[in-house]
DONURO-203133 format. One line per field, with one value per residue: x, z, y of N, C-alpha, C, O in turn. Coordinates in steps of 0.001 Angstrom, whole numbers. Each point is the difference from the previous one (the first is absolute). Layout:
REM DONURO-203133
n.c1	(X ...)
n.c3	(Z ...)
n.c2	(Y ...)
ca.c1	(X ...)
ca.c3	(Z ...)
ca.c2	(Y ...)
c.c1	(X ...)
c.c3	(Z ...)
c.c2	(Y ...)
o.c1	(X ...)
o.c3	(Z ...)
o.c2	(Y ...)
This chain:
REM DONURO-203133
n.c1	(267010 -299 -974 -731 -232 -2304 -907 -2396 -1767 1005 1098 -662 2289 -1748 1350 528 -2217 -350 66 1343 1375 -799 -149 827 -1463 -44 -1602 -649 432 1041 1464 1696 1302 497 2311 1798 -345 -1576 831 -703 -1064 55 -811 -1746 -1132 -505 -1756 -557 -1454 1140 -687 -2080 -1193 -11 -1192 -1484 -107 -440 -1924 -2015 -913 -722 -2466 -1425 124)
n.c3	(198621 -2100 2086 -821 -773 -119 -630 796 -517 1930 -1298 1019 -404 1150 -13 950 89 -1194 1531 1852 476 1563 -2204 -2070 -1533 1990 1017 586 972 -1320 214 1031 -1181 433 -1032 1218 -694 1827 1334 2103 -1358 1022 13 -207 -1792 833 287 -347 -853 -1541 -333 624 -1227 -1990 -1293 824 -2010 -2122 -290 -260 -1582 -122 -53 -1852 -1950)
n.c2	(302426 -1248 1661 -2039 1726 -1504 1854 -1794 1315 -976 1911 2036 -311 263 1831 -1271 20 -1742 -1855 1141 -1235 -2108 797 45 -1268 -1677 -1426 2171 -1671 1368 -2457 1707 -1293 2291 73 -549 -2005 -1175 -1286 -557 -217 1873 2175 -1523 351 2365 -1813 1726 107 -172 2057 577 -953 807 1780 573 -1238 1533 1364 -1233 -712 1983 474 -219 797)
ca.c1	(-908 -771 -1138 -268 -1767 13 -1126 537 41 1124 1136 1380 90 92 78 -1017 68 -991 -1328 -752 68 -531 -856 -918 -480 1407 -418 -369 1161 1174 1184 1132 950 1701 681 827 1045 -822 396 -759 -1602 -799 -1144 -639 -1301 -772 -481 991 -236 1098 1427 383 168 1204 875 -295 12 1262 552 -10 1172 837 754 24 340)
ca.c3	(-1069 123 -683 -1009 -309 -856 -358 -1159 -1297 -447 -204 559 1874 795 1531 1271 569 1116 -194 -11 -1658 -1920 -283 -19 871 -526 -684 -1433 -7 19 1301 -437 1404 -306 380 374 -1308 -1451 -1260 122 360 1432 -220 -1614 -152 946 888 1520 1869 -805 -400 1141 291 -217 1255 881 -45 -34 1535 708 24 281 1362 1015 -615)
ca.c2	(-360 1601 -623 1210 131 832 -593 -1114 274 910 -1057 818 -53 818 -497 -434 1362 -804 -541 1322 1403 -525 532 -1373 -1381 -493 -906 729 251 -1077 591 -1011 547 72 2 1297 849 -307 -964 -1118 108 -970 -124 286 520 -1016 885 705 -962 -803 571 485 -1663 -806 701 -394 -976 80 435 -1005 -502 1378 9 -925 -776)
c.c1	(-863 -1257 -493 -1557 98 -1742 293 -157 1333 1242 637 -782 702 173 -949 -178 -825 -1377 -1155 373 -21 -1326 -1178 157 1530 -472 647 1991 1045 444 833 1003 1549 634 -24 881 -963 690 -352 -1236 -375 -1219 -275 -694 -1388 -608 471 -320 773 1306 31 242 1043 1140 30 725 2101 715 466 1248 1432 741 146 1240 1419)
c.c3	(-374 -1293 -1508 -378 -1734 -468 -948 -1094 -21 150 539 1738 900 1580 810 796 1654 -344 -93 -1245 -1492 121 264 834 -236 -1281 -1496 -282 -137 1007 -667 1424 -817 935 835 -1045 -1645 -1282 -90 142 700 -167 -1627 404 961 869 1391 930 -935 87 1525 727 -305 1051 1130 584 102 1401 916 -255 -481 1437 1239 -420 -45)
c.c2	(1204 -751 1238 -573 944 -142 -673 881 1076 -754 322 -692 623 -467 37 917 -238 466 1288 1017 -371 176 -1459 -982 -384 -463 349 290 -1663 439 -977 -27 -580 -381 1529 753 54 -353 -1005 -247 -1811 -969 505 859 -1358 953 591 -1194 -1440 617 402 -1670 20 1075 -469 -1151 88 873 -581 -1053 396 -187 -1795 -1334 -181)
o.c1	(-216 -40 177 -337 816 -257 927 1105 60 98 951 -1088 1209 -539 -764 1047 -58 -494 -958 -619 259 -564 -662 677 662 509 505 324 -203 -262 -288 -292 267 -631 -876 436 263 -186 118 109 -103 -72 697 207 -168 432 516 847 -596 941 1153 776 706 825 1047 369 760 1047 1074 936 885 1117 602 324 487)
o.c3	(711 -998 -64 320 -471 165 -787 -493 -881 579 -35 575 -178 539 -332 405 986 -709 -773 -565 -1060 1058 958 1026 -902 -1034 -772 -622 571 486 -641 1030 -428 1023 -286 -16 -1125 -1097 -1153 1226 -292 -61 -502 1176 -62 259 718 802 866 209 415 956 908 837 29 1173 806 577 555 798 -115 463 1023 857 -698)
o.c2	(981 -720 1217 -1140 793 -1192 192 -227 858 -1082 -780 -43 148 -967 907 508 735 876 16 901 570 -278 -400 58 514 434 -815 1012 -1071 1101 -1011 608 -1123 -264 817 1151 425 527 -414 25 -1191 -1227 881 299 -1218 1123 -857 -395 -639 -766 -117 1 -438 -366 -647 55 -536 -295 236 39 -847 -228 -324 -821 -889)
């Protein structure tokens, strides 16, 4: 899965670089989460601790399932 971020007043998204090398508050940012091949989108537009919920969530039954 691959997570992408972008600030809400911009339209281009960008990959996820972690939590230490984004400049700003998460707050001040969209998160989305793709497929592995990003042709599908997972998750919409939503705050990181929602899109890291739903990751989370799919790992998990990834493997347990």
């Amino acid at each position: 899965m691959v997570l992408q971020y972008k600030l809400k007043k911009k339209t281009r998204w960008k990959k996820y670089p972690g939590k230490s090398k984004v400049e700003r508050k998460l707050s001040d940012y969209d998160f989305r989460l793709l497929s592995e091949d990003k042709k599908k989108v997972l998750v919409e537009k939503d705050t990181y601790e929602k899109v890291m919920r739903r990751f989370r969530q799919i790992e998990f039954f990834k493997h347990h399932g």
